[in-house]
N, C-alpha and C positions, 0 to 999 in steps of 0.2 A: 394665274388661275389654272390648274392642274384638269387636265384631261381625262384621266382616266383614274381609278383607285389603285394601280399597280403604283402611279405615280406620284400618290400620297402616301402611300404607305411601304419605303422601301424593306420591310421583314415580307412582304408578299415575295418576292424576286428569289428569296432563300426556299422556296416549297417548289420552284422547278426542280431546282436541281436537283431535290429530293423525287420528285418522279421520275424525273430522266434515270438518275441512279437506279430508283428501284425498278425500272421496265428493262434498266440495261443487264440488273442482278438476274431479273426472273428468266431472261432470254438466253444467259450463259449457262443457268442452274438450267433449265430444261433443253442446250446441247450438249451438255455436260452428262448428264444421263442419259439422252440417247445414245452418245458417244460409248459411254461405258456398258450399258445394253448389248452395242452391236459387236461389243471387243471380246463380252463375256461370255455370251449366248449367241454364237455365229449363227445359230439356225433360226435363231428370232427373226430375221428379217423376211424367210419362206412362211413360217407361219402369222405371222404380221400380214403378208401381200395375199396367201389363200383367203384371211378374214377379209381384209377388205375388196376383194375381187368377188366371194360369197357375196358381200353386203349390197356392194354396187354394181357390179358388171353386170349387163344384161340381165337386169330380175324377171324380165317375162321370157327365157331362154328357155328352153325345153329340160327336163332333166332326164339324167344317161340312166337313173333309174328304172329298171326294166318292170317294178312292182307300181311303179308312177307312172307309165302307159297305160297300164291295163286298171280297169273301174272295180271296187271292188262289189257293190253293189250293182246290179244290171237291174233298171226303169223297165217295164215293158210298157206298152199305152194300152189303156183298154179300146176296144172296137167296139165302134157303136152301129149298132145295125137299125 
């Protein structure tokens, strides 16, 4: 009496290996393009690190923009007397 269904039906056992291949394909094709990226466009890797340092690095950081201090609109509160 068989246990499991991999165990009755040994064409089951032939679709690993087709995944394993394919995750092992997809993992070489995208070092393989990095690789070539970094060999062909040396300065891709500076502006690679500026985006993702913009995206994530401290997003509530102040910015050095001198036009981003200053409000452009100025509130005043009315006074009530």
């Amino acid at each position: 009496m068989p246990t499991s269904i991999d165990e009755r039906n040994p064409r089951n056992q032939d679709g690993d290996w087709v995944k394993i291949f394919a995750a092992f394909s997809i993992s070489v094709t995208l070092f393989v393009a990095v690789w070539v990226v970094a060999n062909r466009y040396p300065s891709a890797g500076q502006w690679i690190s500026d985006a993702v340092q913009a995206e994530f690095a401290y997003p509530n950081a102040p910015s050095d923009d001198k036009a981003a201090k200053q409000p452009r609109k100025v509130v005043h509160t009315a006074k009530i007397k």
